[in-house]
C-alpha positions in Angstrom: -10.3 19.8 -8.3 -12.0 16.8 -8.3 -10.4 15.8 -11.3 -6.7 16.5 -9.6 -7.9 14.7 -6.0 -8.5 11.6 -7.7 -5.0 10.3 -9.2 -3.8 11.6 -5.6 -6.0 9.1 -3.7 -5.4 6.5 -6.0 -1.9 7.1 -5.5 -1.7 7.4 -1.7 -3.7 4.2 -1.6 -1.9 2.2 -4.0 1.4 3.8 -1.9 -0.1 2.9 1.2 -1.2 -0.6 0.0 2.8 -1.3 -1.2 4.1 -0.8 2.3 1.5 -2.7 4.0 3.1 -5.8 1.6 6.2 -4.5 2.2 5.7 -4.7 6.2 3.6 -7.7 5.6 5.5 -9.9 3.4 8.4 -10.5 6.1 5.8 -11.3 8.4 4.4 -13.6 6.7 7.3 -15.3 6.3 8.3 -15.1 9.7 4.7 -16.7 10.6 5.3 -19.2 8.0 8.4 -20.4 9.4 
């Protein structure tokens, strides 16, 4: 279980971590400018 739990996390994170960029990225441009 343990085993299967891990790639999930990993994934959910590294999913998570892509659409904080994603939401971030134009605001960093937007604060940039």
């Amino acid at each position: 279980t343990t085993d299967r739990s891990s790639p999930v996390q990993i994934g959910a994170l590294t999913d998570w971590i892509d659409v904080a960029i994603f939401l971030y990225h134009p605001l960093a441009i937007r604060s940039g400018s």
